[in-house]
C-alpha positions in Angstrom: 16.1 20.1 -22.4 18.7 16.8 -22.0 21.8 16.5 -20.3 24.2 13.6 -20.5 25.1 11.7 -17.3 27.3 8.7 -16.7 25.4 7.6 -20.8 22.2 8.3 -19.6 20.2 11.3 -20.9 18.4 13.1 -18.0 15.5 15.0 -19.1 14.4 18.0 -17.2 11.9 16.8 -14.6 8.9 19.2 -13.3 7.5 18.1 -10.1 3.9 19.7 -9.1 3.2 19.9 -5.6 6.0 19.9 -3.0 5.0 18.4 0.1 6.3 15.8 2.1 6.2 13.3 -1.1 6.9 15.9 -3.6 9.7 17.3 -2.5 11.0 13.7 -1.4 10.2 12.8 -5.1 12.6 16.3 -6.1 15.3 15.5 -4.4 15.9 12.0 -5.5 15.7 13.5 -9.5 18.0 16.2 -8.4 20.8 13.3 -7.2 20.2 11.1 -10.1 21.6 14.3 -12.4 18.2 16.1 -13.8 17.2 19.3 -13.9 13.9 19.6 -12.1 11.9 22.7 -12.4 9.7 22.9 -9.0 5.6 24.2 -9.3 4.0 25.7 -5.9 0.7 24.8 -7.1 -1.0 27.3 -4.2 0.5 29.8 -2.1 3.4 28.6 0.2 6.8 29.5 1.5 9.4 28.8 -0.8 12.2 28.9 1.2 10.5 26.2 3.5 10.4 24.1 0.9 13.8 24.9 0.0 15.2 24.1 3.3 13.1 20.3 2.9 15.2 19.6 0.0 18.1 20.6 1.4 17.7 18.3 4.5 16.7 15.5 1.9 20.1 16.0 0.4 22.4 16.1 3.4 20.4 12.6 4.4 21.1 11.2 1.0 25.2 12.0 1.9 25.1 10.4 5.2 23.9 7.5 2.9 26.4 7.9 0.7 24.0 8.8 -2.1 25.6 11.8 -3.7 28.7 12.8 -5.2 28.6 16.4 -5.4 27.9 19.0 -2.3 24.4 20.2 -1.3 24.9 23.7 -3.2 25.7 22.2 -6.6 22.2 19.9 -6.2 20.2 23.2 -5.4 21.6 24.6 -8.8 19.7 22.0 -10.7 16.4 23.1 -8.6 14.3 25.8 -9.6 11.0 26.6 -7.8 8.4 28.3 -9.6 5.0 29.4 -8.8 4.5 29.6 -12.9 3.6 26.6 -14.5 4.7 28.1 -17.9 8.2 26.9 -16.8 7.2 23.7 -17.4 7.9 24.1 -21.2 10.8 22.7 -21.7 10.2 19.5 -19.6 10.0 15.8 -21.0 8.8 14.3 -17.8 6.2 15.9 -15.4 5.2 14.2 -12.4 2.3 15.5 -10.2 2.1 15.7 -6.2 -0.9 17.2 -5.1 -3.5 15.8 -2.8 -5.3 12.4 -3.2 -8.3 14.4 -4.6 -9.9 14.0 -7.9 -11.0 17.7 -8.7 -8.1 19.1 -7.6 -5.3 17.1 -9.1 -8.0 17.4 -12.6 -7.4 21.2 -11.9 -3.6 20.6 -12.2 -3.7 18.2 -15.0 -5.2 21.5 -17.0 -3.1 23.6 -16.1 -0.1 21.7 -16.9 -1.1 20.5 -20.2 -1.2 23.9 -21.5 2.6 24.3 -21.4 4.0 21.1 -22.1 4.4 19.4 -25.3 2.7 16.6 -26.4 5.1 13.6 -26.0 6.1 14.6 -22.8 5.2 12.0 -20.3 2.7 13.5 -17.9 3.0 11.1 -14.4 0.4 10.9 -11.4 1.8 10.1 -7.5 -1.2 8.4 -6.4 -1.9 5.3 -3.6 -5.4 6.0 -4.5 -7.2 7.1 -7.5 -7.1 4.8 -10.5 -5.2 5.9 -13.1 -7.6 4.8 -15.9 -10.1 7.3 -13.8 -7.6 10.1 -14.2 -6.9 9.8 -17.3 -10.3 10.4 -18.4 -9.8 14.3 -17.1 -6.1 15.1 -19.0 -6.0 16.1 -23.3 -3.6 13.3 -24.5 -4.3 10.3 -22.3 -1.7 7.7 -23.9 1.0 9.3 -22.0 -0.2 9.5 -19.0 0.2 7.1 -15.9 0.8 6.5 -12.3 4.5 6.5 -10.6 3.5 5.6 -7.0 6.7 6.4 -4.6 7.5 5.7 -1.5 8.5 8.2 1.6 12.0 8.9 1.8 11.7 8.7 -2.5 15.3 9.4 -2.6 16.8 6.4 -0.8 13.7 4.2 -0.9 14.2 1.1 -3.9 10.3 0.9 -4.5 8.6 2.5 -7.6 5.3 1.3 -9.2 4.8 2.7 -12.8 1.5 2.1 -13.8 -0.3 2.3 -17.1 -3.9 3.2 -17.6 -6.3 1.8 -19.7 -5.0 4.5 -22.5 -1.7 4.4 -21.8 1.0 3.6 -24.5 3.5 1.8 -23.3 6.4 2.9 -24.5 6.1 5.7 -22.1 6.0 3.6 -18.9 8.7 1.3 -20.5 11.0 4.5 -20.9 10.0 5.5 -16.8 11.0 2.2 -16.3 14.5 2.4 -18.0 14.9 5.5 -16.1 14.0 4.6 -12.9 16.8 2.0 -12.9 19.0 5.5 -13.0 17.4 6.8 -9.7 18.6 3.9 -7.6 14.7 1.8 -8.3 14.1 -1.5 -8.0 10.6 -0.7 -10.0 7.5 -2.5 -10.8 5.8 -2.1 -14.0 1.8 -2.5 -14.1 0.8 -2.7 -17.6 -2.2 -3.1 -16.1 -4.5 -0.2 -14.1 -5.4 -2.4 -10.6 -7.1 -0.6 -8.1 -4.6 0.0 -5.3 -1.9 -1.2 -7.4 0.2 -4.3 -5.8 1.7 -2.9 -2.5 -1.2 -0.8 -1.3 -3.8 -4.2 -2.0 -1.0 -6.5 -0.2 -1.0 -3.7 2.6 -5.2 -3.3 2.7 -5.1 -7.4 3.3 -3.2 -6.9 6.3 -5.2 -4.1 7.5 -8.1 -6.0 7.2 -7.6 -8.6 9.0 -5.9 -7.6 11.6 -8.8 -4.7 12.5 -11.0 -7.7 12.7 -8.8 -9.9 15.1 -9.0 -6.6 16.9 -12.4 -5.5 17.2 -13.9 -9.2 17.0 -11.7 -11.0 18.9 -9.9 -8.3 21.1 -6.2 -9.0 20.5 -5.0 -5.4 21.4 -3.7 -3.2 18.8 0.0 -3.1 20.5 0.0 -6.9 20.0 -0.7 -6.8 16.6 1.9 -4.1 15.6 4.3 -6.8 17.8 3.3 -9.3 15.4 4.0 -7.5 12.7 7.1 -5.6 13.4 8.9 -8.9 14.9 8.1 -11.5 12.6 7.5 -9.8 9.2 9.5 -6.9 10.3 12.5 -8.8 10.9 12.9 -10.8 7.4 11.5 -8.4 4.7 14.1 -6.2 3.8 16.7 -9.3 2.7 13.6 -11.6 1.4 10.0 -11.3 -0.4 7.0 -13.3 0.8 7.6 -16.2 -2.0 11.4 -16.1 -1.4 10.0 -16.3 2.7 7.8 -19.5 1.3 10.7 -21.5 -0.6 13.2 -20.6 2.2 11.1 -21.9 5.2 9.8 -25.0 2.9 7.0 -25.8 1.1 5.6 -29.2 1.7 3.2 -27.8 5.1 1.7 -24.8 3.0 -1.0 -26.7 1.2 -2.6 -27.9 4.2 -2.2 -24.3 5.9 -3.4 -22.6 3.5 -6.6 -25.0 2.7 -7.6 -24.7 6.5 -6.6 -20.5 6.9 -8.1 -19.3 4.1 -11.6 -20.3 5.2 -10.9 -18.2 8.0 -9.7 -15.0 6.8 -12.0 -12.3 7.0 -13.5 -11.1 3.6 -15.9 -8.4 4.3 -16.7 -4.8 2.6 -17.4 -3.1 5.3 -15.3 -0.6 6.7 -14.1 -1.1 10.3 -16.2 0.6 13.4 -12.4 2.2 14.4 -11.5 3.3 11.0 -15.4 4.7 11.1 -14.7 6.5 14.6 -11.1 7.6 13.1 -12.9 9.4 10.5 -15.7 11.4 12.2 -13.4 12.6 14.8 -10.9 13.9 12.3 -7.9 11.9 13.6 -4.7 12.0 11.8 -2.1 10.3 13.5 0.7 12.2 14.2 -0.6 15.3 12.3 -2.8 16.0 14.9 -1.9 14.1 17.6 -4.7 11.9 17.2 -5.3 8.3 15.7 -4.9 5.0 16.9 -2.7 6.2 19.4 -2.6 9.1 21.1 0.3 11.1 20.9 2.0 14.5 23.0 3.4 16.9 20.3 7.1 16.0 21.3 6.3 12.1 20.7 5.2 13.0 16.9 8.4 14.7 16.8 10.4 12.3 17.9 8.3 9.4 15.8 9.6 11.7 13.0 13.2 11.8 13.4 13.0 8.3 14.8 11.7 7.0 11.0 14.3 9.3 9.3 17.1 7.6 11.4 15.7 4.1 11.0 15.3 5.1 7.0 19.2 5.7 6.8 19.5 2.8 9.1 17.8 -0.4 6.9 18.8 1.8 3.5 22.7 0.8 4.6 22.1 -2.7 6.2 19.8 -3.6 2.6 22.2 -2.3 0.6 24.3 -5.2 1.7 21.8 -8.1 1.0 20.4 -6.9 -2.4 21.3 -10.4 -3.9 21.8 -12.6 -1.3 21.7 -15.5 -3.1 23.6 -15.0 -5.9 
């Protein structure tokens, strides 16, 4: 089923999996005019998740993000525990955990009801896509769409195609995506990690080795990184960063750094310790930092404000040049 908006046509969106991402994901289809029909893939309280997208969509007005009121979204919305009412869906985009068996369960029990040029999408950080597209029954329109938290005022989307993947399918995600306020990326080809997550993993790295073989504290680094970087990367990329601060020194810094970066396989001994003590940052309290249950909280509402915060202050630099 199609609708017309503003000379777009909005399919009808299914969205499997409505947690934090998923419902995120939900809400920013719902604003960009499609009908999106909900799946609880296991048992869970609906009108939980209904309040979650309606607190997505009264953020999305304080950004000035939606033109209609809160109750005329939710009538696009319907949540289902029945995947059968995914039938009539041209897009369905799956949210469920980052594990292989159980998103393969998923795939299964969504391919059973939709048709077969319907574009069936993955939110992944994780699994290759090439990999999961080994496990669904029509693999060339299948790929990844890899979000990021809040989906509906965040510009980033990755679409990425598997090794199978036709791609006129991700070409037609990438039209639309221009229609849910994306700045997208298109991967035409499957790279483990994708382009954010690897750039992301780099950091990571070495900074857990300047920690645990050179002891620069953990608070440092996050100063680091939330003071330099932090302060330039919404209005500029890293190669707009290069030609902005000059060019003729970075031959010679990069021919004597590079030698130096750390390069190894290995896993960290902190990311190790993380692991076997089942620390999940401020899920449980527990991670890198310790945390009292009101501090989670608070980091919680803290990133929601900051969220609305940089959405308005980038929205006035999206071409700063031109």
């Amino acid at each position: 089923m199609r609708t017309q908006n503003n000379g777009i046509v909005k399919s009808t969106v299914g969205v499997v999996g409505l947690g934090l991402m998923g419902s995120s994901i939900a809400s920013n289809l719902i604003i960009a005019g499609h009908k999106v029909i909900g799946i609880v893939p296991v048992p869970e309280n609906l009108d939980y998740i209904k309040s979650k997208i309606l607190r997505h969509l009264n953020q999305a007005e304080k950004l000035d993000l939606t033109i209609h009121t809160a109750p005329e979204y939710l009538s696009r919305f319907t949540l289902s525990e029945d995947f059968s009412d995914l039938s009539d869906c041209d897009i369905v985009i799956e949210c469920v955990i980052e594990d292989l068996d159980a998103k393969c369960a998923v795939f299964e029990k969504i391919e059973k009801h939709i048709i077969n040029d319907a574009i069936l999408g993955t939110n992944t950080s994780a699994i290759p896509i090439s990999l999961l597209q080994k496990h669904v029954r029509v693999p060339a329109r299948f790929l990844g769409l890899h979000w990021s938290e809040p989906a509906y005022s965040s510009r980033f989307l990755e679409i990425i195609c598997g090794d199978q993947t036709i791609l006129d399918y991700a070409e037609k995600i990438y039209q639309l995506a221009e229609s849910w306020g994306k700045e997208p990326i298109l991967l035409r080809k499957d790279i483990r990690g994708f382009v954010t997550n690897r750039l992301m993993y780099a950091v990571y790295r070495e900074a857990l080795q300047l920690h645990e073989n050179l002891g620069i504290s953990l608070e440092d680094l996050d100063k680091a990184f939330r003071y330099d970087a932090g302060s330039w990367m919404t209005i500029m990329g890293i190669f707009q960063r290069m030609d902005y601060q000059g060019l003729d020194c970075y031959k010679q810094i990069l021919q004597t750094t590079f030698p130096l970066l750390n390069n190894s396989d290995q896993v960290p001994r902190i990311m190790q310790k993380i692991k076997e003590e089942n620390a999940q940052g401020i899920r449980n309290q527990r991670g890198l930092y310790t945390y009292t249950e009101e501090e989670a909280k608070e980091w919680e509402q803290k990133f929601s404000e900051f969220s609305n915060a940089i959405y308005k202050l980038s929205s006035k630099y999206l071409n700063p040049i031109q």
